[in-house]
C-alpha positions in Angstrom: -7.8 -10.4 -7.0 -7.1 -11.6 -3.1 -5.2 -9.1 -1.7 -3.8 -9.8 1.9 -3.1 -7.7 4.3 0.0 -8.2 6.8 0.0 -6.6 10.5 3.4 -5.6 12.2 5.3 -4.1 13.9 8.3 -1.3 14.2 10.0 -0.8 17.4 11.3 2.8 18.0 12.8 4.6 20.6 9.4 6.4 21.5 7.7 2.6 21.3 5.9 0.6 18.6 4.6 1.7 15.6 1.4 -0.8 13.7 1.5 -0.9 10.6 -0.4 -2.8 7.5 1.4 -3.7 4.7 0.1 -5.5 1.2 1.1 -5.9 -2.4 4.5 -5.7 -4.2 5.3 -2.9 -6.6 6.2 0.6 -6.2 5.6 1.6 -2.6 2.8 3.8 -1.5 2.8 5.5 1.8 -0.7 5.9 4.1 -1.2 8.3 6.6 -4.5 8.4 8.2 -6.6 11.7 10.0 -6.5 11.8 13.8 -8.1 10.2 15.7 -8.5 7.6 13.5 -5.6 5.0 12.5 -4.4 2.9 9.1 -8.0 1.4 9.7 -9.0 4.5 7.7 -7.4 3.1 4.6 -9.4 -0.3 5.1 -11.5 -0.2 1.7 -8.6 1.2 -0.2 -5.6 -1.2 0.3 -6.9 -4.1 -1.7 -7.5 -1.6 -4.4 -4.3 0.1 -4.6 -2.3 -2.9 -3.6 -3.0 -4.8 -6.7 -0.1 -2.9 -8.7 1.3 -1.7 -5.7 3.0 -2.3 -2.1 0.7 -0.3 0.1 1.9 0.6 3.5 -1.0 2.0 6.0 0.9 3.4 9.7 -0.9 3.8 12.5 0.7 7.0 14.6 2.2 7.1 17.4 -0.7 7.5 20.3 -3.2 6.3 17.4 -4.6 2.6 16.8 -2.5 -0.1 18.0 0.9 1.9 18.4 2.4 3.1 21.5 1.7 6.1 22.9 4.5 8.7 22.8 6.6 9.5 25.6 5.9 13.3 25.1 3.7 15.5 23.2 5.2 15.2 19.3 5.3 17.2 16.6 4.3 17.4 12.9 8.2 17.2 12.2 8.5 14.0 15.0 5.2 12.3 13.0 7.4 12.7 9.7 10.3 11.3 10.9 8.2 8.2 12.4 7.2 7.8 8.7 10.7 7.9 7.5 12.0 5.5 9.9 9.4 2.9 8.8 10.4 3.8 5.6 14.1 2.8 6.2 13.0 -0.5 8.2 11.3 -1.9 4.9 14.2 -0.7 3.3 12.4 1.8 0.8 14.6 4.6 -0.5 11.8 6.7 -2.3 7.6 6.5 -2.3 4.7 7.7 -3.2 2.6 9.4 0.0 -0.9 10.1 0.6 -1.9 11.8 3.7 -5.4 12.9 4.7 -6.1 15.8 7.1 -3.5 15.0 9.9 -1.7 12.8 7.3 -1.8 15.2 4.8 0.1 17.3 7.0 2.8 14.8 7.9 2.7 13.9 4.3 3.3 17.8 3.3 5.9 17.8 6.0 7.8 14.7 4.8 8.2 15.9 1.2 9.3 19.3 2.3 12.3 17.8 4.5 12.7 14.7 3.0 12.5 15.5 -0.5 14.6 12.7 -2.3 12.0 10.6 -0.4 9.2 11.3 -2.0 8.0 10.6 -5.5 4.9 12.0 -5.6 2.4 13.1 -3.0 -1.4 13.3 -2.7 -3.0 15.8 0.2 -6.1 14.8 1.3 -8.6 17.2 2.8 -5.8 20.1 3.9 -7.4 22.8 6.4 -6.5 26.1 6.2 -7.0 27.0 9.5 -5.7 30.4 10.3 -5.3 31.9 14.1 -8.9 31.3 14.5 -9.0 27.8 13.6 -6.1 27.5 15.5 -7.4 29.1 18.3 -10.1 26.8 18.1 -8.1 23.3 17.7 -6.8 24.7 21.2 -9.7 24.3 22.7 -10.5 20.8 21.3 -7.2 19.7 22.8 -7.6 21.4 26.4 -11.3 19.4 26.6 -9.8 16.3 25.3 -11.1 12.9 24.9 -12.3 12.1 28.7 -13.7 8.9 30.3 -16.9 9.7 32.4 -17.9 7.6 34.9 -21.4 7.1 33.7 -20.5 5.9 30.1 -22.3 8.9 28.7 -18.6 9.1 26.6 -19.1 6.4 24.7 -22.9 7.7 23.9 -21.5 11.1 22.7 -19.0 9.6 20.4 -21.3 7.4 18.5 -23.7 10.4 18.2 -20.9 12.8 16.9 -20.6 11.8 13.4 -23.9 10.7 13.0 -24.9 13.3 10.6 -22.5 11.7 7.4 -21.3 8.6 8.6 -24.4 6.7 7.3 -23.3 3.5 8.3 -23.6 1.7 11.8 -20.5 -0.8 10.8 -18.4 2.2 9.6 -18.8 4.3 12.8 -18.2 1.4 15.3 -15.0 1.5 13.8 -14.5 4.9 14.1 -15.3 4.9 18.2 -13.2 2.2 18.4 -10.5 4.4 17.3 -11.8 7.3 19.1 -11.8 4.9 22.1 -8.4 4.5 22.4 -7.6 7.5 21.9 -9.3 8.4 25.8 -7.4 9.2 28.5 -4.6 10.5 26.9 -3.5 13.7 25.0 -5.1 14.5 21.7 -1.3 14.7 20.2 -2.4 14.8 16.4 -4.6 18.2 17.7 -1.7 19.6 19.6 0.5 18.8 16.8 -1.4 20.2 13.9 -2.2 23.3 16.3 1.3 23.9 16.6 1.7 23.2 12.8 -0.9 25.1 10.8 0.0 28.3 10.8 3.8 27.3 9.2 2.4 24.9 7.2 1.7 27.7 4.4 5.4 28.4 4.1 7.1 24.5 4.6 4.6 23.3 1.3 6.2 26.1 -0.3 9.3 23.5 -0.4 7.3 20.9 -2.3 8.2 20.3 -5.5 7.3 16.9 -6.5 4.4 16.4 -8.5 0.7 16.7 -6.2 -2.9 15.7 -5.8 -4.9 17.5 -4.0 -8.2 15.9 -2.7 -10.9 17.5 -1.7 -14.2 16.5 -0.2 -16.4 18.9 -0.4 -18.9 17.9 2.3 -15.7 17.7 4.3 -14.7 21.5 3.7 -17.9 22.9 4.6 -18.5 21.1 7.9 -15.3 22.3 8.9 -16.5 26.0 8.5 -19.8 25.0 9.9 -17.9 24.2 12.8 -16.3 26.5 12.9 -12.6 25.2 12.4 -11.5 26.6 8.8 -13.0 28.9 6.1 -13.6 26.9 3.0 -12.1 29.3 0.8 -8.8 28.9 3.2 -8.3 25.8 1.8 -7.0 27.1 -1.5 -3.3 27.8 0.1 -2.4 24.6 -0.7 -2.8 24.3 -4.6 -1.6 28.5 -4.4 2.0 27.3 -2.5 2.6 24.0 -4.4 3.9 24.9 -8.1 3.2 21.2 -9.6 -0.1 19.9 -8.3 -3.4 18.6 -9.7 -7.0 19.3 -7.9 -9.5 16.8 -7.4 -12.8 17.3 -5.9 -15.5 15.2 -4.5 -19.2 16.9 -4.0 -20.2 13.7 -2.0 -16.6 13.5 0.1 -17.5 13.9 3.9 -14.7 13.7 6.6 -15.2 9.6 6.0 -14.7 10.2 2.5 -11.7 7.2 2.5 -13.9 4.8 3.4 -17.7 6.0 2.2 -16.4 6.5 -1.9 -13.2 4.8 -1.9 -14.1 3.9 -5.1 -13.9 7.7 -6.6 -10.7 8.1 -4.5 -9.2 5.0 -5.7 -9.8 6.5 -9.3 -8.0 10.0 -9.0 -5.1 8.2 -6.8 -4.6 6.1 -10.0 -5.0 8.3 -12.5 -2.6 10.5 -11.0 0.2 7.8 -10.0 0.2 6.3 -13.4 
């Protein structure tokens, strides 16, 4: 089945928001990880969209939206989502966030609860103070040019490890590369975010997937960032939720076995 996929555009007060938009059905929100952008969702859209109209946003200060006037929040990122929401003039959806999404996602179905129909978490950290601590000092380095180049070196090298694919990582620097120069907002936000973010998914109640790739949750303790036992808050705070896990599911697990995600997103939306 040929499934296209519209571009656009939402003007806002804090500038534009790009989205990507295909299929016709029940609507089903996407919300990427920073620093990517709805480029993430690439491999999935034609899969989803074929029963489906399949939004993918690209956040404010991410991919080919605006960046933000001021440092925003996880609660700002939400009601970004919302407002694109309204401007297609859908009253209820189905979200799917991963890492940074999943947060927004989580956020938006804990204030905006007769918005959401049912929500799948992708890859939810549970950082504690020292992940936090630690997301605070990714943000204070940042995402700097250097005059030699030797930036654009680092970031092809940095996910060499999983990402497998030379095609699949130039699309992830040219994501990271826009990102330079500017804040890392989605850090600061999520910073900011994380250590609440146990008590506002206790407000959850609609019916949620939980995702979990398991490569993903152990580099993050390997780096340092969060625990991999942490990560259990999530299913422990949300009363009606479903766990999925992926043993082969890195941190590019949405575009690497989009196949297996594609299946549990299904399964659990039909």
């Amino acid at each position: 089945m040929n499934i296209k996929v519209k571009r656009a555009f939402l003007d806002t007060e804090d500038g534009q928001i790009h989205y990507r938009i295909a299929g016709e059905g029940e609507p089903l929100l996407l919300l990427h990880m920073n620093p990517r952008s709805g480029d993430e969702y690439r491999e999935l859209m034609p899969i989803l969209a074929q029963k489906r109209q399949v939004i993918a946003m690209d956040f404010i200060g991410f991919g080919d939206s605006d960046k933000p006037p001021r440092m925003y929040t996880i609660s700002d990122y939400a009601k970004t989502a919302i407002a694109l929401l309204d401007e297609l003039k859908i009253e209820t959806a189905c979200i799917l966030g991963n890492h940074t999404g999943a947060f927004v996602s989580g956020e938006i179905a804990a204030t905006y609860p007769n918005r959401v129909k049912k929500l799948i978490l992708g890859n939810v950290a549970g950082f504690g103070e020292a992940g936090q601590a630690k997301l605070s000092e990714l943000y204070d380095v940042g995402f700097q040019i250097q005059a030699d180049g030797s930036h654009l070196m680092k970031r092809w090298l940095a996910r060499s490890r999983y990402v497998g694919s030379a095609e699949l990582n130039h699309r992830w620097v040219l994501d990271d590369l826009k990102c330079f120069g500017h804040p890392l907002y989605a850090v600061w936000a999520v910073q900011n975010y994380c250590l609440e973010a146990e008590e506002r998914f206790r407000l959850i109640q609609c019916p949620t997937l939980i995702l979990w790739g398991l490569d993903d949750v152990y580099e993050f303790e390997r780096l340092g960032l969060a625990a991999a036992e942490n990560r259990h808050f999530v299913s422990q705070v949300i009363p009606n939720n479903t766990v999925v896990e992926i043993a082969s599911g890195t941190i590019c697990m949405m575009n690497q076995v989009y196949q297996e995600v594609a299946e549990a997103v299904i399964n659990f939306l039909d």
